[in-house]
C-alpha positions in Angstrom: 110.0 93.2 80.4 109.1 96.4 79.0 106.8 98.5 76.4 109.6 100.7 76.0 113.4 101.0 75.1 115.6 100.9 78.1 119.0 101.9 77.4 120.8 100.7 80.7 124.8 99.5 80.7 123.3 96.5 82.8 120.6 95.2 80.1 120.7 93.6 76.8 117.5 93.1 74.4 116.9 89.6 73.9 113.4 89.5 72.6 111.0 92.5 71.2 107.9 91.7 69.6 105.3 94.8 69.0 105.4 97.2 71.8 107.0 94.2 74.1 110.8 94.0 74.9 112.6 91.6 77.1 115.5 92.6 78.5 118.7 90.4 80.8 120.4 92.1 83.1 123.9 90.8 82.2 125.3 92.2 85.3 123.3 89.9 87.7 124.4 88.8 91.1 125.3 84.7 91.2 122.4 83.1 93.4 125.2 82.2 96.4 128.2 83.9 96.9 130.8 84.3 99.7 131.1 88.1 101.0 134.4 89.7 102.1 132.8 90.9 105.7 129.3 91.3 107.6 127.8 94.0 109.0 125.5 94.2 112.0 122.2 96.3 111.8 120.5 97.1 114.7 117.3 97.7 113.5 115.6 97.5 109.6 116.4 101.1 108.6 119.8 100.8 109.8 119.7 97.9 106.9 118.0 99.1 104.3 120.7 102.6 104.8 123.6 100.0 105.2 122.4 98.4 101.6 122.5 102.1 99.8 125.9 102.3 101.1 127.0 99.1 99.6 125.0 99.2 96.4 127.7 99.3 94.1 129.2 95.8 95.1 126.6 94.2 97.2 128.9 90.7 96.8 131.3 92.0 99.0 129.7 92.8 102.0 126.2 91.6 104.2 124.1 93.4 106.5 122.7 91.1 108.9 120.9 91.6 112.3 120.2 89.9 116.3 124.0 89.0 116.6 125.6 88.8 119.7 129.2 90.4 119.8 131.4 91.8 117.6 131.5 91.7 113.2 131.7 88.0 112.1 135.5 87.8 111.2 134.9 86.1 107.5 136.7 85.8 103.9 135.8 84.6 100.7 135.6 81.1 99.7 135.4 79.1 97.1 131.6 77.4 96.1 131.0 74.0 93.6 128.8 71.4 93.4 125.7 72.8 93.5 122.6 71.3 93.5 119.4 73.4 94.1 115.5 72.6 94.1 112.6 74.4 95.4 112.9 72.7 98.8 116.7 71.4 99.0 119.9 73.5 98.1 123.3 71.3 98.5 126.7 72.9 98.0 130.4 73.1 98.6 132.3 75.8 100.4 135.8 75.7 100.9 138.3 78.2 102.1 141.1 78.7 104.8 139.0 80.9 107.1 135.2 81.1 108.3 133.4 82.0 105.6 129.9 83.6 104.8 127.3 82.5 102.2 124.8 84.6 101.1 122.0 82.6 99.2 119.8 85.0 97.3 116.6 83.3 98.1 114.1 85.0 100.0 114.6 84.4 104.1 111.7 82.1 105.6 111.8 80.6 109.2 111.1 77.4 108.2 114.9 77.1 106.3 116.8 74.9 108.3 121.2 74.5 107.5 124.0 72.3 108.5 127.6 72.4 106.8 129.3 68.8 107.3 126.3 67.3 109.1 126.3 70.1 111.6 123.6 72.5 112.8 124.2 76.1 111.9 122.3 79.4 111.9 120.6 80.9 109.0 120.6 84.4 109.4 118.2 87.5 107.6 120.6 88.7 105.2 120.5 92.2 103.5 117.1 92.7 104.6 115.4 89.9 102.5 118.2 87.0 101.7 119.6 83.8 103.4 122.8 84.1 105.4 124.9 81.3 106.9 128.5 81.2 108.7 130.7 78.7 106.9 133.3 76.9 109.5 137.0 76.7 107.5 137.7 74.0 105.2 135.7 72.3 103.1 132.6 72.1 104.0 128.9 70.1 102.5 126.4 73.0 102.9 123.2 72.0 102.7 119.8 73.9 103.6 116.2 72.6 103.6 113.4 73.8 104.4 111.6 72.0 107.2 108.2 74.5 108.4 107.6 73.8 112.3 103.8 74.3 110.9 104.1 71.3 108.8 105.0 69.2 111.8 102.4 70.8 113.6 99.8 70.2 110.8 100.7 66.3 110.3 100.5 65.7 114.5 97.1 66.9 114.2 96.0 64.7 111.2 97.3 61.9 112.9 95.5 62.6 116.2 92.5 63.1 114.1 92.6 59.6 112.5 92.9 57.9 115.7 90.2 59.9 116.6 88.2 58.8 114.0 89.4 55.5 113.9 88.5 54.7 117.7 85.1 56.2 117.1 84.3 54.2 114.6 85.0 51.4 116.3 83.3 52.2 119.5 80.5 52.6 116.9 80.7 49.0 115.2 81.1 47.4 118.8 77.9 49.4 119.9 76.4 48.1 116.4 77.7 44.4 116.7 76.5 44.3 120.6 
């Protein structure tokens, strides 16, 4: 969206009305993708520098962070079957070796992953995105997002009501008596 003309090899003008244009950037990143290799930062400008490296082909690589050891060893895979809403994201990734997916959503604690039913880690990804280690084969990713704070949230509401509940009838029996 702009009030003036971009000329960019990236963006195409779909809609100009008045002063207003609208433009699509044609040469947009898919929402997942599989990277070639991962990178470790050790700290966020150490990221942020790592992403200025990589700009040109930020598909290929990840920068992630807090990893034990050496580089993940990864390849790209192959991704179908996708199924994404605001809270659920279901997909399949297949390949020979471990794989990485990025999943350009923004990173939140409260994302929780498995791949074939099993618990895996979802790590920061290039400073603001959702990473997660594949296993090889074909594997049924799927990512929710499940907020300890929600948890935390209904426990108290249900402690509350019982509250409430025995009080009230501590008062009808006091009332009744």
């Amino acid at each position: 969206l702009s009030l003036n003309d971009i000329v960019a090899k990236n963006l195409k003008l779909v809609f100009s009305e008045d002063e207003t244009r609208v433009y699509e950037n044609v040469m947009v990143n898919d929402r997942f993708f599989t990277v070639d290799s991962v990178l470790i930062a050790d700290n966020n400008q150490e990221e942020i520098n790592g992403l200025f490296d990589i700009k040109e082909n930020l598909t290929d690589k990840a920068i992630i962070r807090y990893v034990k050891g050496n580089d993940l060893i990864v390849s790209k895979g192959m991704i179908s079957n996708v199924e994404y809403s605001s809270d659920k994201i279901k997909l399949t990734v297949s390949g020979a070796e471990q794989k990485f997916l990025v999943i350009s959503s923004s990173y939140y604690p409260g994302w929780k992953a498995t791949a074939n039913g099993n618990p895996v880690k979802i790590y920061k990804t290039d400073y603001a995105l959702m990473g997660i280690p594949v296993p090889p084969g074909v594997q049924q990713v799927e990512v929710y997002y499940q907020p300890t704070s929600f948890y935390i949230g209904l426990t108290t509401t249900m402690l509350g009501l019982v509250f409430i509940i025995l009080w009230g009838i501590k008062v009808w029996i006091k009332k009744s008596a």
